[in-house]
C-alpha positions in Angstrom: 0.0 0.0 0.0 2.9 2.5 0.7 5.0 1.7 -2.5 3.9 4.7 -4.8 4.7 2.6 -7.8 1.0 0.5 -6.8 -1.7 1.0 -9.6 -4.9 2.0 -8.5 -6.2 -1.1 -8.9 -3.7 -2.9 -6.8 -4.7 -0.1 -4.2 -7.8 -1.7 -4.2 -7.0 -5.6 -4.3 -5.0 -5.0 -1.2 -7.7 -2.9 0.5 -9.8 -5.6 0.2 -7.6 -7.9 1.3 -6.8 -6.1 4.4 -10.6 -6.2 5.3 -11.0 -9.3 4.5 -8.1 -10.5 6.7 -9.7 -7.8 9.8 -13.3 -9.4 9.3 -12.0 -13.2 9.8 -9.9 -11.7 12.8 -12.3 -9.9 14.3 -14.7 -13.3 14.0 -11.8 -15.3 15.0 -11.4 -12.7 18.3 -15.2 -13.3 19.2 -15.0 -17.4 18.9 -12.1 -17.7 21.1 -13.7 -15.2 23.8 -17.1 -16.9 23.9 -15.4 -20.5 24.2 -13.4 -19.2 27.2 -16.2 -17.9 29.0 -18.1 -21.2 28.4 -14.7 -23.0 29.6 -14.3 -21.2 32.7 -18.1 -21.8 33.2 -18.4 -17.4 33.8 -20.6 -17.1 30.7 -24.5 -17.5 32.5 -26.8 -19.2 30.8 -29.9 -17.0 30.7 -32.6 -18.8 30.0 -35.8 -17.7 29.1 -38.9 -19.1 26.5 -38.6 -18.1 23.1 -40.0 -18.9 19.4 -37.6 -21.6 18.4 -39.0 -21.9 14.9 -38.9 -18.0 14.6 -35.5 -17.5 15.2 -34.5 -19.9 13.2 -36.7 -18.4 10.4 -35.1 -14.8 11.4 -31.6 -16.6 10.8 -32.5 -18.0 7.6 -33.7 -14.9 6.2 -30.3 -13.1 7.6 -28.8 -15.7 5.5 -30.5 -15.7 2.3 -27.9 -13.5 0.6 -25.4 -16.4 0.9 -27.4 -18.6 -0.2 -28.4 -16.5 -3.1 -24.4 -15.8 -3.8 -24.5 -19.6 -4.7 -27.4 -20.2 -6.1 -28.6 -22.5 -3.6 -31.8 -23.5 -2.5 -33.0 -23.4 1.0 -36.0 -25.4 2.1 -37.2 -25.4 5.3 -40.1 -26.8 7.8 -40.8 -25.6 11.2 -43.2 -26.6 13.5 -44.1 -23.5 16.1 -42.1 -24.6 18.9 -41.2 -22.4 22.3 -38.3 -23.9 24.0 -37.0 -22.8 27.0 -32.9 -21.8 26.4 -30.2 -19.0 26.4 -31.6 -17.3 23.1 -28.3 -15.6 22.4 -26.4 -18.9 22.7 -28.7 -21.1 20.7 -29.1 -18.1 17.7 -24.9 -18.6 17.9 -25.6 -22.7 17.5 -27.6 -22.2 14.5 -25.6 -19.6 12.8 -22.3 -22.0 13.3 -24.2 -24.6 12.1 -25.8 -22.6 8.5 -22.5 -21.0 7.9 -21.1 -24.6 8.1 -23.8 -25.7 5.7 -23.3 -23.1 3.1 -19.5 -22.5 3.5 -19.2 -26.6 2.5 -22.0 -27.1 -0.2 -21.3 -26.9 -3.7 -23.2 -23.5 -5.9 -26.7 -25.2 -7.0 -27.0 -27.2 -4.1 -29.5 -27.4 -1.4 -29.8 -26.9 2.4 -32.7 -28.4 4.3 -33.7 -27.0 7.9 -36.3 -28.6 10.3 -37.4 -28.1 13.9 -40.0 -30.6 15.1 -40.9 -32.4 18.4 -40.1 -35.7 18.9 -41.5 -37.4 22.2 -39.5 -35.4 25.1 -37.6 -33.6 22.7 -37.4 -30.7 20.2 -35.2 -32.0 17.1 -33.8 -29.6 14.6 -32.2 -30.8 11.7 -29.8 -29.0 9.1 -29.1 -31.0 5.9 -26.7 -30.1 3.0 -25.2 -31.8 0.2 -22.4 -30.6 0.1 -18.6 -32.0 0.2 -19.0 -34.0 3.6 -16.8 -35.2 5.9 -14.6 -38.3 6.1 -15.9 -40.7 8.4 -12.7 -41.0 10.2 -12.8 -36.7 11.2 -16.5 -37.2 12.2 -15.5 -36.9 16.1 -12.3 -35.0 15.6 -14.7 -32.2 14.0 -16.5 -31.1 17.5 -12.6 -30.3 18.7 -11.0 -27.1 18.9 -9.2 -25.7 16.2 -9.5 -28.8 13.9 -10.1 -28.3 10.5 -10.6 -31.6 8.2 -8.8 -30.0 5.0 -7.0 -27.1 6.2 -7.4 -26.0 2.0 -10.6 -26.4 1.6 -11.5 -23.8 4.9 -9.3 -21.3 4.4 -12.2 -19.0 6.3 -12.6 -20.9 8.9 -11.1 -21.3 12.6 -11.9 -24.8 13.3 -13.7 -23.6 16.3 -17.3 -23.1 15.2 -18.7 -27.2 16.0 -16.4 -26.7 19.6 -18.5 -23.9 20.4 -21.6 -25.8 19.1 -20.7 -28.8 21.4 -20.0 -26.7 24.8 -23.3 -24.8 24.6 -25.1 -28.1 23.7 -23.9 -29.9 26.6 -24.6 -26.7 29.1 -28.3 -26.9 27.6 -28.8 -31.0 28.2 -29.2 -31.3 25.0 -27.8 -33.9 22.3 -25.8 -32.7 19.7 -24.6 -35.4 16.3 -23.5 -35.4 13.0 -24.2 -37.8 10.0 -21.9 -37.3 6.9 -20.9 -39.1 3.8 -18.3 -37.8 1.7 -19.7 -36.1 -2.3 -22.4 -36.1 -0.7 -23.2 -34.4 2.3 -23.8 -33.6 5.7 -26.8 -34.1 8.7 -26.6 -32.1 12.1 -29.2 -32.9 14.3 -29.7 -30.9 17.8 -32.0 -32.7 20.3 -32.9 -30.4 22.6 -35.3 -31.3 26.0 -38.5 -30.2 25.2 -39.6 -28.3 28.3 
């Protein structure tokens, strides 16, 4: 940027970097400080009842540029569920969960979203079919910093499904993933319907 001999254009390639690399920071800043609190167990969970199925639609529709960038469609049924959780942490177990779902599908493809109850339970499911995951990274996914192709997540910290998995377990709830490489991944969230 300080070399006078830069173009214009260059100017603004590494502008654009330099934001680029500030956004995933800044993200990577706010993952790390919400999995410490949950470690040291200082983060309260404050729970409260609250529309399950619309803030999952709320989510959807904050996502529906994405999904538009790739062409992708999005179905999605919800049965009107109030559960009684942290709303702020659960809206950040669905977002790690959608981003995961889009970052990893293919352009064209298709992401399916349901919330339903299930005998003592509220089940939501998130479906893509997208590039999976190898059978043999299915456990090592939930831990911290692992990535399963470090090339093929070039955005991401590897922290997202160990955040997913700590507020999960502080919500005794169930949290499990069904993948098959090419062609694509199933996260269900059990959640005690209360």
């Amino acid at each position: 940027m300080k070399d006078a001999d830069n173009t214009e254009e260059e100017r603004i390639q590494y502008l654009e970097v330099i934001e680029q690399e500030t956004k995933r920071l800044s993200a990577l800043t706010k993952q790390l400080l919400l999995l410490s609190s949950l470690d040291q167990k200082n983060l309260p969970i404050e729970k409260k009842t609250f529309s399950l199925d619309q803030q999952l639609k709320e989510l959807l529709f904050a996502k529906r540029w994405k999904l538009d960038d790739k062409q992708m469609e999005l179905i999605y049924e919800l049965e009107p569920i109030d559960i009684y959780a942290d709303q702020h942490l659960m809206e950040q177990v669905w977002d790690n969960l959608l981003t995961n779902a889009i970052r990893y599908s293919e352009p064209k493809g298709k992401i399916v979203v349901t919330c339903a109850r299930e005998g003592e339970n509220v089940v939501v499911t998130i479906r893509d079919r997208g590039i999976g995951i190898p059978e043999d990274a299915l456990e090592k996914v939930k831990d911290r910093f692992y990535r399963v192709d470090a090339s093929r997540s070039s955005q991401s910290s590897g922290l997202g499904l160990a955040i997913v998995a700590e507020i999960i377990q502080r919500h005794g709830a169930e949290f499990h993933i069904d993948s098959e490489l090419s062609q694509g991944t199933t996260v269900t969230v059990k959640l005690p319907n209360q």
